[in-house]
C-alpha positions as CSV (number, residue, x, y, z in Angstrom):
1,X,0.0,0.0,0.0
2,X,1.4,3.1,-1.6
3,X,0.6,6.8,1.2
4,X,1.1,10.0,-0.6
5,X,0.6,13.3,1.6
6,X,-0.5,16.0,-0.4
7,X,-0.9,18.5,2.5
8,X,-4.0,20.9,2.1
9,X,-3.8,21.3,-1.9
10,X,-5.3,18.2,-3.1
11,X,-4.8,16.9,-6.6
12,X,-6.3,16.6,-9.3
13,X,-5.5,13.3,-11.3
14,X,-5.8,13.4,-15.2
15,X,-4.0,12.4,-18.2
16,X,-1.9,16.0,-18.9
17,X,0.5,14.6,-21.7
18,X,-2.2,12.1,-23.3
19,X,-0.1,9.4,-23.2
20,X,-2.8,7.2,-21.3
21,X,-0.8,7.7,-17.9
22,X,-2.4,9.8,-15.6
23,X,-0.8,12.4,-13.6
24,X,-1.7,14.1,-10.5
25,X,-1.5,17.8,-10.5
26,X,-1.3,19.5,-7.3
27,X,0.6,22.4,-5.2
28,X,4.0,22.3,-3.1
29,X,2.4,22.0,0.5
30,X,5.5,22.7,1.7
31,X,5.4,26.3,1.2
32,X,2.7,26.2,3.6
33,X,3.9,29.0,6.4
34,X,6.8,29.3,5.0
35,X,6.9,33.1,4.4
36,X,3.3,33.9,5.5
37,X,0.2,32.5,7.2
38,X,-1.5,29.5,5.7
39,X,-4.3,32.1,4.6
40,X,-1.9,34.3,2.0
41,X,0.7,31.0,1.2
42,X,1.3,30.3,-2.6
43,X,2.7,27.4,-4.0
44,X,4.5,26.7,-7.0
45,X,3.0,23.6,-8.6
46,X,3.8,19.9,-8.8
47,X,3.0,17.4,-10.7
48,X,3.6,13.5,-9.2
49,X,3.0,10.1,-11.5
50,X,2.1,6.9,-10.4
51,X,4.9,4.3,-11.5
52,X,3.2,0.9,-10.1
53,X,4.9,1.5,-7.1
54,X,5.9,4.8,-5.8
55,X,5.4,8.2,-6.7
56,X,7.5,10.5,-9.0
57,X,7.8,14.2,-9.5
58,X,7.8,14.8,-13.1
59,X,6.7,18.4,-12.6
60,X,10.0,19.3,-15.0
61,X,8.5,17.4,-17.8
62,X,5.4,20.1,-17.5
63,X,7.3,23.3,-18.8
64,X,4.4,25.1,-20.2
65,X,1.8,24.2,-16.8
66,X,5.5,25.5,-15.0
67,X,5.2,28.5,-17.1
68,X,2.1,29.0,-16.9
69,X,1.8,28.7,-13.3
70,X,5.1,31.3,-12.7
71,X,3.2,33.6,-14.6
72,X,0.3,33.8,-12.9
73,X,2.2,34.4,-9.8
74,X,4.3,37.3,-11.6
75,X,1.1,39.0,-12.7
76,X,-0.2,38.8,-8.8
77,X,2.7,40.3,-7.6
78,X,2.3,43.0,-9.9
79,X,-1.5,43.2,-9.3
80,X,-0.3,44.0,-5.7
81,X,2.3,46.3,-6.4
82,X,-0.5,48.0,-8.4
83,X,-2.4,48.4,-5.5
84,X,-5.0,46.7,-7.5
85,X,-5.9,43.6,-4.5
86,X,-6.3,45.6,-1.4
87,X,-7.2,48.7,-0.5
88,X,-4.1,50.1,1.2
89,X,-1.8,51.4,-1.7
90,X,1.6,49.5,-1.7
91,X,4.8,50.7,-0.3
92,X,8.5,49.2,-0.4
93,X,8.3,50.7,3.2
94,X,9.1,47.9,5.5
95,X,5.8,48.1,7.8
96,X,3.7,47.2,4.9
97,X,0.8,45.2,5.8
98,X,1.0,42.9,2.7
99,X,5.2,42.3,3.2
100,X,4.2,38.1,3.7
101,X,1.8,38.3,0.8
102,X,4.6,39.5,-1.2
103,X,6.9,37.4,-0.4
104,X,4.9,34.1,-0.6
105,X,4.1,35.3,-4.0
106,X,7.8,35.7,-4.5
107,X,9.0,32.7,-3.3
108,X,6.6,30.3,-5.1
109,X,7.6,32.3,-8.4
110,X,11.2,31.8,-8.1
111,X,10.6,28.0,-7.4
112,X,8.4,27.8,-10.8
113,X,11.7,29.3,-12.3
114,X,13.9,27.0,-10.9
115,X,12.2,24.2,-12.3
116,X,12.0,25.8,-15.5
117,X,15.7,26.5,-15.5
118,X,15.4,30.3,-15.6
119,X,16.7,30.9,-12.0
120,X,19.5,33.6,-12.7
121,X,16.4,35.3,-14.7
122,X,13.7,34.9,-11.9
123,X,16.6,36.3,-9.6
124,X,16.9,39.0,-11.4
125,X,13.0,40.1,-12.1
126,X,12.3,40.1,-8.3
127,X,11.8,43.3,-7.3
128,X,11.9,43.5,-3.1
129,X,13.3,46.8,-1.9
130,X,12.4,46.3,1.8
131,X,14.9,47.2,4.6
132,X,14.4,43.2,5.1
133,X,16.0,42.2,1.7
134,X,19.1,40.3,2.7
135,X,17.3,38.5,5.2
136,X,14.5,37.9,2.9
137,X,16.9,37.1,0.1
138,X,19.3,34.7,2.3
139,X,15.9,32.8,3.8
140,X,14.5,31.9,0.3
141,X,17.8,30.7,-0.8
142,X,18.2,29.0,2.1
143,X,14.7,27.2,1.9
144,X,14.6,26.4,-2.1
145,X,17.5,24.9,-1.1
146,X,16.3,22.8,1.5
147,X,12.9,21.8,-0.4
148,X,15.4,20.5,-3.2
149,X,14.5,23.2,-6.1
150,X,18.2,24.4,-6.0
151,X,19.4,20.3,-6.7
152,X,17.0,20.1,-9.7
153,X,18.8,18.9,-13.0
């Protein structure tokens, strides 16, 4: 008997490359309060396969659900950078409300890039001007690391 934990996120089990092998698509549940309350927490996805006896991630196989995925988190960290989710008009001042929103946005970006490759380039797009950078910065690393997305081939 085969247990999976798929934390809070689920899955979704379909066929995504049609090759009669289904996948299940699901989040990274380990980016649960990782940089902010379970509540504002986003999670890069994952996608797992059933080999007839244990799971694999074959997320990297996905590039364009990757992509896809990366890009909605980009264009949610610049619908908050808008101003255009809450009603208190964003700051790069360091007591701003939404500091964990942004970077749980942030980090499940950079972890899409990373398995797309594209780290130096995610690196370089993130825009986080808080008097909390380097300790920001040093933390992510530290935990994209520790989650594996810095091993990836």
């Amino acid at each position: 008997m085969l247990n999976h934990f798929w934390g809070n996120a689920g899955y979704q089990l379909s066929d995504l490359d049609a090759d009669g092998v289904p996948e299940f698509a699901t989040r990274d549940d380990s980016f649960a309060y990782a940089f902010a309350a379970y509540a504002v927490s986003r999670y890069p996805i994952a996608i797992w396969r059933y080999d007839g006896q244990s799971m694999e991630n074959v997320t990297r196989e996905f590039p364009d659900l990757i992509y896809s995925d990366a890009y909605r988190h980009w264009q949610e960290f610049e619908r908050l950078r808008n101003s255009e989710i809450f009603d208190e008009p964003y700051t790069d001042d360091t007591a701003y409300i939404y500091q964990e929103y942004e970077q749980a946005i942030l980090a499940a970006y950079l972890a899409d890039k990373y398995l797309l490759g594209q780290e130096a380039d995610g690196w370089q797009r993130v825009v986080y001007r808080r008097g909390d950078r380097d300790q920001f910065f040093a933390e992510l690393s530290s935990f994209l690391s520790e989650t594996g997305y810095t091993d990836l081939p």
